[in-house]
N, C-alpha and C positions, 0 to 999 in steps of 0.2 A: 743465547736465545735470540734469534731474529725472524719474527714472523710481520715485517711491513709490508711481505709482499705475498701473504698466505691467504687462502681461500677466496678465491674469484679474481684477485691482483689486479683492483683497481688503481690507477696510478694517480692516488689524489692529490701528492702534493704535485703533481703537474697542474692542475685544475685552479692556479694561480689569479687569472685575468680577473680583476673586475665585472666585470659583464656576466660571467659563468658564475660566478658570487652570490651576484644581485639574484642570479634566477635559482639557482641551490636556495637559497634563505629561504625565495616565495614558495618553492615545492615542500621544502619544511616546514612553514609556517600551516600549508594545505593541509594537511594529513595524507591521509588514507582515502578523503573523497579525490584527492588532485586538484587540478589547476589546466585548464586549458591553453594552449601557445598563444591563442588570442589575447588570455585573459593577461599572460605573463608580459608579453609585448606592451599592452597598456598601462600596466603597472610599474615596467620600470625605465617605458621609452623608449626602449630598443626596437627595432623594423622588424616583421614578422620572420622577414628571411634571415637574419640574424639568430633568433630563435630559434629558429628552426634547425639552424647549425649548431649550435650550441646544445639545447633539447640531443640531438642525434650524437653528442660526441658522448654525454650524458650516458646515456642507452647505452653505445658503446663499452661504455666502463664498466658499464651495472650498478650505477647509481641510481637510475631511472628506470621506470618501465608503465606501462599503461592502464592506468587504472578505471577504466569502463568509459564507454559515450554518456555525454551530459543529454538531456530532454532538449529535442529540437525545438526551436522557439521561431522555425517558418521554413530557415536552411536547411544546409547539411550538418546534422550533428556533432555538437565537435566534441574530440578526444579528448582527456583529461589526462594527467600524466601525474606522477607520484613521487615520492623519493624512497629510497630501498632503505630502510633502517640499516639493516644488519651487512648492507655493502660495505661500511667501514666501519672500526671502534676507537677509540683512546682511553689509555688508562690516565686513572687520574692516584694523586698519592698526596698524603697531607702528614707530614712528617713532625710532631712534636715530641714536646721535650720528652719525655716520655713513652710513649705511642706509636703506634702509626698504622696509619687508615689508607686503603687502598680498594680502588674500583673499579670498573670497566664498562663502559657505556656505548651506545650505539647509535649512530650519526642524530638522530633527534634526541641527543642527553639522554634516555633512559638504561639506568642501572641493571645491567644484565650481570651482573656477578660482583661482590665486595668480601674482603677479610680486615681483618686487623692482626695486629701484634705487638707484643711488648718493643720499645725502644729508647736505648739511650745511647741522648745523644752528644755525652762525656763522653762515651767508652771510643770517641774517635773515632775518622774517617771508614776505615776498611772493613768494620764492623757494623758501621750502618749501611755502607756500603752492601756487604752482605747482606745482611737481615732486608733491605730493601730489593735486593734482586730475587731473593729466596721468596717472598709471599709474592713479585709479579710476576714471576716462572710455574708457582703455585696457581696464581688467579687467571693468566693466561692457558696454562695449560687444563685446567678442571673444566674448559670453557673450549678446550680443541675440539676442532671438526665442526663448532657450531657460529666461527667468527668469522667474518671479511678481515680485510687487509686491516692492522692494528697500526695509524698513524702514528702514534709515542704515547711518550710517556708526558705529562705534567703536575710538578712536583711543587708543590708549595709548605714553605717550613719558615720558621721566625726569620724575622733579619736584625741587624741590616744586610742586603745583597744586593751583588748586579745583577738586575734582571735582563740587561744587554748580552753580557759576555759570559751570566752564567755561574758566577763566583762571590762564592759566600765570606761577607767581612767579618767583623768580632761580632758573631750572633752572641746577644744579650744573656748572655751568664755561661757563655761557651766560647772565649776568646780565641781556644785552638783553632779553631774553623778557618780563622784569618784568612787569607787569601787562598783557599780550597778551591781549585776547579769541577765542584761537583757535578754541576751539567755533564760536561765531555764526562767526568768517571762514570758516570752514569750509563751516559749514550754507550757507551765503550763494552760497560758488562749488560745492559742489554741486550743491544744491536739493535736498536730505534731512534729514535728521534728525541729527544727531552727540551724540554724547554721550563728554566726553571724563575720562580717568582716567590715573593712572599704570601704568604697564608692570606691577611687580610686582602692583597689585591687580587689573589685569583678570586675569591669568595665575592667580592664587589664586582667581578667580571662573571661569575656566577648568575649572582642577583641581577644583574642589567639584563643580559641574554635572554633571562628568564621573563623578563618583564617590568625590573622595576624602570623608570623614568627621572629625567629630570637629575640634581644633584642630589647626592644622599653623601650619609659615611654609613659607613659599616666598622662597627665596633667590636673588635674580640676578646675575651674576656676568659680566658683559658688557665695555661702555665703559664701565660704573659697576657699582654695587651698592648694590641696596634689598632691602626685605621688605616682601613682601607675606599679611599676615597674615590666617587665618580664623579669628575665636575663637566658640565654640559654634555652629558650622556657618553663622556671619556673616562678611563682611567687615567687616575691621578699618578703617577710615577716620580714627577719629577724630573731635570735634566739630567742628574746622575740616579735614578730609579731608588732614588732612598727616600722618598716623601711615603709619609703613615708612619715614622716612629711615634706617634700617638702619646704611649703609655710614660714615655719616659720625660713628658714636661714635666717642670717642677712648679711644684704650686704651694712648699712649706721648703722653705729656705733651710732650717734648721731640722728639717725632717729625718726618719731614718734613711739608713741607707740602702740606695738599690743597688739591684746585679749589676746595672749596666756603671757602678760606680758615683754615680751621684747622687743627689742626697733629697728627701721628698719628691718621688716622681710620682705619679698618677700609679703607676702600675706597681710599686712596694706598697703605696698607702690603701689599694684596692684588693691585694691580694693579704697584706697585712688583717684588712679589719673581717676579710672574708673569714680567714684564721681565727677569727677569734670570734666568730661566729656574728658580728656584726653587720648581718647582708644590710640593715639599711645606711649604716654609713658608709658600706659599700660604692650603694647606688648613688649615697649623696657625692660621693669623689668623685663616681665615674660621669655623673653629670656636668661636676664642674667644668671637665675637661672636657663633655658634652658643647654646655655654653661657650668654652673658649670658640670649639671649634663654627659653630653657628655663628659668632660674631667676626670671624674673619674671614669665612669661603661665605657667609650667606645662605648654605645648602638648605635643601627644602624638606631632608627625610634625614633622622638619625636610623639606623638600624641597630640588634643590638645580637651577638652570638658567641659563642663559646660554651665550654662546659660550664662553667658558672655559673653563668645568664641562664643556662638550659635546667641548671637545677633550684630557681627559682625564677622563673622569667617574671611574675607578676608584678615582684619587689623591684626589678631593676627596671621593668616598664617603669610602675609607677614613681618609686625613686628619681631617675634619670628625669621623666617628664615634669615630675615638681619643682625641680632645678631649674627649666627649661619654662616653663609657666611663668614662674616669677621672674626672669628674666624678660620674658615680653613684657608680663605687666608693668615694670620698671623703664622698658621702652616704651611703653605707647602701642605695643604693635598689636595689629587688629587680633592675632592668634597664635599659639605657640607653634613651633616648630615640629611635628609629630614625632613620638617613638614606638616601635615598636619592636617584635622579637623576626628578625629575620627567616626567613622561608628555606629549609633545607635541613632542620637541624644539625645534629652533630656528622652530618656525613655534609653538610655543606660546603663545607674547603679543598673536599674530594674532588666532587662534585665539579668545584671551580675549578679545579686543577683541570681537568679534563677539557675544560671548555681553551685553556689557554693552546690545546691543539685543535677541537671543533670550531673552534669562533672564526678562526683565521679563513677557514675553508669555506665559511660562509659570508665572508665579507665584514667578519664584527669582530675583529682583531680588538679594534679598540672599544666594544660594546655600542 
């Protein structure tokens, strides 16, 4: 399957430059009223004539086209200009232990087609392999004749992994994975692009794109549990892209044992008391490791998601925030740290997968 270069063959990863970036974002952040070349120019500093080349190569591709004159205000009216949703897509895929969620979205993120299917991700490389080519050949194609050129693919599933090179380490209760170069197998049996990351950091790059600000985590609470962290309106990665193992601090020395082999981590004593129907000491664990994390980044927002969290969000708001309360109080601090339930529900990490090929086109690689 290779459709990057199907239906109107705009060539956007050429659309590289900064400059072209900065004025994509502002035509998307427009809508469907547009944005003037005047308006663009002021907004992001660049010379009219600049724009105006840019704007034109735009057109060109068929990313752009003109979306009516604005009300003259004494001059000559000026043109507004737009951006083409459907000019280009990215699927996005969120691969769990079990599962897997897959989407297809169109250059302003909205979800123009999704499936699921069962999956596991024991039964080894070549079989998820498959079952992942088989539902985006399915969701691509059910969606033929009505798509632009389809960027790639973005794949987010547990780690740890190199979000660099692409290559999945001993994912937590799946050691075979070890050194898998699943990107490239990917790229390979699609014929696209992949670019691949952990679940909680595409969903944080999700959630920033979207709107949120400032430093947050984003907490997943699924078949496992990580963090995915944004600090100063970046994602958190790390210099070897393993930061957000989250779940796997340990907070009971003598505790049981988890997948990832050691012993009281956050993420056995969470999914432990879930098991046994205890969602509130659920919330009171996943706070604790909540507070760890507020007392050493400082961050300004907890967020909180997963199937878990999604099947009682109330308890793990107010859970996680009680934790988070008395730790200000015990500080001093004028106010607690807010929690709440993340924006996207269960198709959220799809969702972000996706963005991890749209973001870059629009200048917010890094959110």
């Amino acid at each position: 399957m290779n459709r990057t270069n199907g239906g109107g063959g705009a060539n956007l990863y050429a659309l590289r430059g900064y400059n072209a970036a900065l004025v994509l974002d502002l035509l998307r952040s427009a809508g469907r009223a547009g944005i003037s070349r005047l308006e663009l120019a002021e907004r992001t500093g660049l010379t009219p004539q600049a724009v105006s080349k840019i704007t034109a190569r735009l057109r060109d591709d068929g990313l752009v086209v003109e979306a009516g004159r604005q009300a003259s205000t004494g001059g000559k009216p000026r043109i507004s200009l737009r951006l083409v949703p459907d000019a280009g897509h990215a699927v996005g895929l969120h691969l769990e232990r079990d599962e897997l969620r897959a989407l297809i979205v169109d250059l302003t993120g909205a979800v123009v087609g999704q499936r699921r299917a069962p999956l596991d991700l024991g039964a080894g490389a070549e079989p998820v392999v498959a079952v992942v080519a088989r539902e985006v050949e399915r969701l691509v194609g059910g969606l033929d004749g009505e798509l632009g050129a389809v960027l790639g693919a973005g794949v987010a599933m547990p780690g740890p992994l190199d979000h660099t090179h692409g290559v999945l380490h001993r994912v937590t209760g799946f050691p075979e994975w070890d050194g898998f170069p699943l990107r490239d197998a990917l790229a390979r049996r699609l014929g696209m692009p992949v670019v691949l990351d952990k679940d909680t950091n595409a969903a944080a790059l999700g959630l920033a794109v979207e709107g949120e600000v400032g430093s947050f985590a984003y907490l997943h609470l699924g078949t496992g549990l990580g963090a995915g962290l944004v600090l100063g309106g970046a994602v958190h990665r790390g210099a070897r892209t393993g930061a957000g193992e989250f779940g796997h601090q340990v907070i009971q020395l003598d505790g049981p044992v988890c997948s990832c082999g050691d012993r009281g981590c956050i993420e056995v004593l969470c999914l432990g008391a879930v098991a046994r129907g205890d969602v509130g000491e659920a919330a009171r664990v996943l706070g604790a490791g909540a507070a760890n994390l507020v007392g050493l980044l400082d961050i300004d927002l907890v967020l909180l998601g997963g199937r878990l969290v999604a099947a009682e969000p109330d308890r793990f708001v107010w859970g996680v925030g009680a934790v988070l309360d008395a730790r200000a109080q015990r500080e001093g601090a004028s106010s607690p740290v807010p929690v709440r339930v993340a924006s996207g529900g269960e198709w959220g990490v799809a969702e972000g997968a996706a963005q991890l090929l749209l973001a870059p086109l629009f200048g917010r690689a890094e959110a």
